[in-house]
C-alpha positions as CSV (number, residue, x, y, z in Angstrom):
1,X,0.0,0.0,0.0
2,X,1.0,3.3,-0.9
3,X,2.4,5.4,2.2
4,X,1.0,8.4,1.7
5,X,-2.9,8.8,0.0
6,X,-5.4,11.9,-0.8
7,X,-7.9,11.8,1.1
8,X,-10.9,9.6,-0.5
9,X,-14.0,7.8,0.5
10,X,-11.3,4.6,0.0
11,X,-8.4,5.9,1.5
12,X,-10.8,6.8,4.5
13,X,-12.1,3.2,4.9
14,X,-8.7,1.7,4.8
15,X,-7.4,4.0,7.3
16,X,-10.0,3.0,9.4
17,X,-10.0,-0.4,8.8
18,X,-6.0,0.2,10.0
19,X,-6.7,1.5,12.9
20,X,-9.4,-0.8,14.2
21,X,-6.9,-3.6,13.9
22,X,-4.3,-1.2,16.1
23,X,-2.0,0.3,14.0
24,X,-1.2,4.1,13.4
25,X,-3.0,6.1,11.0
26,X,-1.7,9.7,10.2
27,X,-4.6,12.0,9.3
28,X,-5.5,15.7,8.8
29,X,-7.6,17.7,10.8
30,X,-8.2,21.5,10.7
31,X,-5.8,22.3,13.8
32,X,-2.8,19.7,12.5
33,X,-2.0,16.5,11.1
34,X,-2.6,13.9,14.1
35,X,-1.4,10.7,14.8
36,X,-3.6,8.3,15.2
37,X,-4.3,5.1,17.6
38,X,-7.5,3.2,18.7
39,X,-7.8,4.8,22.3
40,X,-9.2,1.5,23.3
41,X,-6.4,-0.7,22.4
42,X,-3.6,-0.1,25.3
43,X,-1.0,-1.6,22.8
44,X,-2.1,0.3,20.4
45,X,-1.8,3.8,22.3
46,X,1.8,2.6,23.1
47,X,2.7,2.7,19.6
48,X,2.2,6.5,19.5
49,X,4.5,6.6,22.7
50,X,6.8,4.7,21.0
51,X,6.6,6.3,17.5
52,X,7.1,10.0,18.7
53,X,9.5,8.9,21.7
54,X,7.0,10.7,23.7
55,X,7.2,11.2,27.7
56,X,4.6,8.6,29.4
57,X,3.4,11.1,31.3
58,X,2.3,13.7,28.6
59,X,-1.3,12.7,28.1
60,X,-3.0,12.8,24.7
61,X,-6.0,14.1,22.8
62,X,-9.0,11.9,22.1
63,X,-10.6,12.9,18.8
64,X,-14.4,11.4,18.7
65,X,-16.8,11.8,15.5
66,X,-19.9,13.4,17.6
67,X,-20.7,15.4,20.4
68,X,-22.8,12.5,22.3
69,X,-20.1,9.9,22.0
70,X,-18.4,12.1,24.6
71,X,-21.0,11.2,27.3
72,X,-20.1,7.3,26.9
73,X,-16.5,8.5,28.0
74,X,-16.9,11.5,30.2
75,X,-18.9,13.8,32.8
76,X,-19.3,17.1,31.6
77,X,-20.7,20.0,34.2
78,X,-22.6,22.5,32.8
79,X,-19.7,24.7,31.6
80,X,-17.8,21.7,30.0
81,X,-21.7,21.1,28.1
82,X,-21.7,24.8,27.3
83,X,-18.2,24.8,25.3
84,X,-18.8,21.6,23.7
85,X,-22.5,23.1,22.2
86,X,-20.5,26.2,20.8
87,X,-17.3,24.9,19.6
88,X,-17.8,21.3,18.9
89,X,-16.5,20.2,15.6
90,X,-13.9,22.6,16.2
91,X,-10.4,23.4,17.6
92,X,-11.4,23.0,21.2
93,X,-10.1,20.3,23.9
94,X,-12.1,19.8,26.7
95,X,-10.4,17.9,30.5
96,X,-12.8,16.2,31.7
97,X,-13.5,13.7,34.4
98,X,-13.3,10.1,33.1
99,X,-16.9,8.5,33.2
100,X,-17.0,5.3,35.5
101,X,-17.7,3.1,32.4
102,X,-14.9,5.1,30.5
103,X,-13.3,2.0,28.1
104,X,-10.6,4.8,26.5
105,X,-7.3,3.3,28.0
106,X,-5.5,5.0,31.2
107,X,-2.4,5.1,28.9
108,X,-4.1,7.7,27.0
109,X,-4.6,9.6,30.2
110,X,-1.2,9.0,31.7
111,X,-2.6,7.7,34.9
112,X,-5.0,10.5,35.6
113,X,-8.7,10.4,36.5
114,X,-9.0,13.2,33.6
115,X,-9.6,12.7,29.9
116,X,-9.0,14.9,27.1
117,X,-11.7,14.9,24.5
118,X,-12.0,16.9,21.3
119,X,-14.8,16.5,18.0
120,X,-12.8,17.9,15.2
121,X,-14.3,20.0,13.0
122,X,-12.5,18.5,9.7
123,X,-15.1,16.5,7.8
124,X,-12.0,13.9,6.8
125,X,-10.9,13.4,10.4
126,X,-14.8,12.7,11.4
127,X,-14.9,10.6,8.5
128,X,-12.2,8.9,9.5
129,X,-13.2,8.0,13.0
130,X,-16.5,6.8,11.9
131,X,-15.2,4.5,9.2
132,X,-12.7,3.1,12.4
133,X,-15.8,2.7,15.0
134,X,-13.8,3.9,18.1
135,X,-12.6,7.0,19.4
136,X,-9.0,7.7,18.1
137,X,-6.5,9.0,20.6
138,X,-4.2,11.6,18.4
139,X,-1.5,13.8,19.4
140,X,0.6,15.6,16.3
141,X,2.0,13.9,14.1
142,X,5.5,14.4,14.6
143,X,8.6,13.4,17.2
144,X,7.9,14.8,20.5
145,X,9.1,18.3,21.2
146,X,9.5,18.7,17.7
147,X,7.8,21.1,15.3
148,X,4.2,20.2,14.1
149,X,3.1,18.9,10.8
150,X,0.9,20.9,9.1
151,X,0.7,18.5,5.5
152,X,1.3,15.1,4.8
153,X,5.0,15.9,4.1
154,X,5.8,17.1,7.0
155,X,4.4,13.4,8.7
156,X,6.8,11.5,6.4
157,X,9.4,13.6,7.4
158,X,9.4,12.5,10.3
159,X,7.7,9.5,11.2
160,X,7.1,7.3,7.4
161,X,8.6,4.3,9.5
162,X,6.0,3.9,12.2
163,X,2.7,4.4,10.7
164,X,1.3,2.3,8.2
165,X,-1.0,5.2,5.9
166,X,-0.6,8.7,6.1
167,X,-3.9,10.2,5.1
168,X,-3.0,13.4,2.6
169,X,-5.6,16.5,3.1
170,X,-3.6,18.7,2.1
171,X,-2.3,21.8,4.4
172,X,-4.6,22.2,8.1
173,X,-6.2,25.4,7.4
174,X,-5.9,26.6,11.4
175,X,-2.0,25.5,11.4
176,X,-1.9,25.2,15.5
177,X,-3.2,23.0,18.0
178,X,-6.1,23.2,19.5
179,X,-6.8,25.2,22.8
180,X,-7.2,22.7,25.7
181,X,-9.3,23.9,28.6
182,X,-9.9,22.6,32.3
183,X,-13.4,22.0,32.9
184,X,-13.1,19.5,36.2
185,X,-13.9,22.5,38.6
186,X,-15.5,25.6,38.7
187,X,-13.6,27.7,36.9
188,X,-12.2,26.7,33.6
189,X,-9.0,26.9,33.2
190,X,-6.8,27.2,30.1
191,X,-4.2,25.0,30.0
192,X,-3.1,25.5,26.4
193,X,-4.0,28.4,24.1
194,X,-4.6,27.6,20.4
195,X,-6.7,28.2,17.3
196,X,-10.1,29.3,19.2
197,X,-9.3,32.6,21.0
198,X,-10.2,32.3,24.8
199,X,-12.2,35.5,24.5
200,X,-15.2,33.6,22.6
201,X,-14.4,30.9,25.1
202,X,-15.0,33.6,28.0
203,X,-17.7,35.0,25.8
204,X,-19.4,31.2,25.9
205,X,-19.5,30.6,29.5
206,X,-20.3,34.2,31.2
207,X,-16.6,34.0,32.9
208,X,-13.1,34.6,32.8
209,X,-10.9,31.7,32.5
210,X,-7.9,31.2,34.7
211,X,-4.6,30.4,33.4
212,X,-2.2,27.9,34.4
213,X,1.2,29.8,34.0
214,X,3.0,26.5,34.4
215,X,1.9,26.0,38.1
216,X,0.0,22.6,37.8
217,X,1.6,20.1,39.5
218,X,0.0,17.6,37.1
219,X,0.5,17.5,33.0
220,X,-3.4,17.1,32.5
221,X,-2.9,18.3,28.6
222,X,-0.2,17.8,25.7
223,X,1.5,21.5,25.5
224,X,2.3,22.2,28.6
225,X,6.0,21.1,28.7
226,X,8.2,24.1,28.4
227,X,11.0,22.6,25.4
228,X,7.9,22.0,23.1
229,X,7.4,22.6,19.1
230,X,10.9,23.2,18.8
231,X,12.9,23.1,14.9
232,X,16.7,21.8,14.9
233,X,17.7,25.0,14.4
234,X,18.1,27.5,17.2
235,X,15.0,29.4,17.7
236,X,15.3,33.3,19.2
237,X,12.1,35.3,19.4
238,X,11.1,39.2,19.4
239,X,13.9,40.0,16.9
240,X,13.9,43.2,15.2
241,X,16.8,41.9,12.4
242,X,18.7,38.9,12.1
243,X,22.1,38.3,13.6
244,X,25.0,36.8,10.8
245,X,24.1,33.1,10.0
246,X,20.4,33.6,11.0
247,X,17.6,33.1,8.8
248,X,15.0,35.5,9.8
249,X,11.2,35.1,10.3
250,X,9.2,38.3,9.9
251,X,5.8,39.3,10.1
252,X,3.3,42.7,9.1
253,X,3.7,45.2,6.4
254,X,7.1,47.0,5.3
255,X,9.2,44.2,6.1
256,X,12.2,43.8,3.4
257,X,14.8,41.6,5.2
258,X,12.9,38.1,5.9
259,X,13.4,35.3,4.4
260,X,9.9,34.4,4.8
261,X,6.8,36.7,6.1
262,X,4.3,35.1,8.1
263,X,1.5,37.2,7.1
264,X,2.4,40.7,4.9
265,X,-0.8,42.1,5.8
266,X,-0.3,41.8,9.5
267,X,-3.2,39.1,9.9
268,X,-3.0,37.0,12.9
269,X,-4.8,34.0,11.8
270,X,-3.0,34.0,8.7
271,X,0.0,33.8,10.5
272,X,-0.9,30.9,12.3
273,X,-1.7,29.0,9.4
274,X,1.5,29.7,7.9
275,X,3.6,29.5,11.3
276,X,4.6,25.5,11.5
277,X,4.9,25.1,7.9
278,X,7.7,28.1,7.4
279,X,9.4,26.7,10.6
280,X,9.8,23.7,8.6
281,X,11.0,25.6,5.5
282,X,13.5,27.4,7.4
283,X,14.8,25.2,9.5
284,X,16.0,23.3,6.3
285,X,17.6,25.5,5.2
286,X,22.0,26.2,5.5
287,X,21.5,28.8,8.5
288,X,23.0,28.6,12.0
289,X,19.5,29.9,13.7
290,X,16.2,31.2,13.1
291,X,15.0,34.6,14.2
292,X,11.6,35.8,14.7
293,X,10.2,39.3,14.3
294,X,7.9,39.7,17.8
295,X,4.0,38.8,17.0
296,X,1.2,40.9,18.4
297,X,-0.4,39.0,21.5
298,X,-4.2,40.1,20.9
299,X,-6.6,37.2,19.8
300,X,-4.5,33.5,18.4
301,X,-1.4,36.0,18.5
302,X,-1.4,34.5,22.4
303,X,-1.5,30.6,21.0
304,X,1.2,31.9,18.2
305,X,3.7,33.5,20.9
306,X,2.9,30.2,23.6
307,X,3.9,28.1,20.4
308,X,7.2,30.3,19.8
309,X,8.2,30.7,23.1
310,X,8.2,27.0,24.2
311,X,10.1,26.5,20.5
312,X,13.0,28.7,21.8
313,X,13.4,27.0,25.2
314,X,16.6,24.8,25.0
């Protein structure tokens, strides 16, 4: 079988036909390209560990085709219901407590009595999920700490020798992960920011969210290490030029010295779909580092700055 396939109504039934027998599927969803297990199948999840050389104790995502399938896995309180009715498909990851009857595997979890849950709002990565019959846990696509895939390329980049289809969507149209948000008490908290701004989240529930600001004692969501998304190259942020050797990352209007410009017009959410994709770019090519022009913090700027920061922590 060919490694990588465009997405068809084929390609999707063999993928899921894959991944009911527990192997790893690599599929597109609006955020980025995920990685893909049965969440059931223990064994199965251990192959994602395995594949990405991921920490055991960095839990993953669990992508499901519907709203209601989350109640079979989960107990959601009334601002965990809430967020899923206004953002669900979409690029929002709810922690939630695991339902008594929970079947998705503790591995997925990392030992906690949480799960992270998420319906994407990519038609092929529903698709998908359906054609498999079982929730599908799915971090990114790509070795851990690394930088995220944001088309099929990128995923056989990196990992062509551990999974046994790469599903080709062509490029995410968000370009980061998803925002992940505490719901187990009462007041959400937002453990990772990402492509739905937490003002409409706020805006949703009647309330501020808290932040974590790296004080949980517990790693209840993929994102939160600090060396995260990084590229090979050396990564240094809020530059106004680039240093000799550096190639240089820009962003906004009037900007004549970049090797590449995240969005000319100064749009954020442009410049999140473009921001993983020419990190990969750059960090191929003959340069010592990568510099980065500093990126407004208003709106996904915050997700695209959280994304950049943990990048540049060596």
């Amino acid at each position: 079988m060919k490694l990588i396939r465009k997405v068809t109504k084929t390609s999707i039934f063999s993928g899921g036909q894959l991944l009911a027998r527990g192997n790893l599927v690599a599929f597109p969803t609006e955020t980025v390209y995920g990685l893909g297990a049965n969440a059931n199948d223990s064994r199965a999840v251990a192959k994602i560990f395995a594949a990405k050389n991921r920490p055991s104790f960095n839990p993953l995502i669990v992508h499901l085709s519907d709203q209601d399938e989350a109640y079979r896995h989960a107990v959601l309180n009334r601002s965990a219901k809430a967020l899923a009715d206004a953002f669900w498909p979409g690029p929002l990851t709810l922690i939630l407590p695991r339902h008594e009857r929970c079947g998705i595997s503790p591995l997925v979890s990392a030992g906690l009595d949480t799960v992270a849950l998420r319906v994407p709002a990519s038609a092929d990565a529903r698709r998908l999920i359906t054609a498999a019959r079982i929730p599908i846990a799915a971090p990114s696509a790509n070795l851990s700490g690394r930088l995220s895939p944001t088309c099929a390329e990128h995923v056989a980049k990196q990992l062509k020798r551990h999974v046994s289809l790469i599903l080709d969507g062509g490029p995410c149209d968000i370009g980061l992960e998803s925002t992940v948000v505490d719901v187990t008490k009462n007041i959400p908290v937002i453990l990772r920011p990402g492509g739905l701004p937490s003002e409409r989240i706020e805006q949703a529930i009647g309330q501020k969210l808290l932040t974590d600001n790296g004080t949980s004692t517990d790693i209840k969501s993929p994102g939160m290490l600090v060396n995260h998304y990084a590229p090979s190259l050396a990564l240094r942020i809020n530059a106004q030029n680039p240093r000799p050797g550096e190639v240089f990352l820009g962003f906004g209007k009037d900007v004549i010295n970049a090797d590449l410009n995240l969005s000319p017009t100064g749009d954020l959410l442009e410049a999140a779909a473009n921001l993983f994709a020419y990190l990969h770019r750059l960090d191929s090519m003959p340069a010592k580092g990568i510099a980065v022009m500093p990126i407004p913090t208003e709106a996904i700027g915050w997700a695209i700055n959280d994304r950049l920061k943990r990048a540049a922590c060596r």
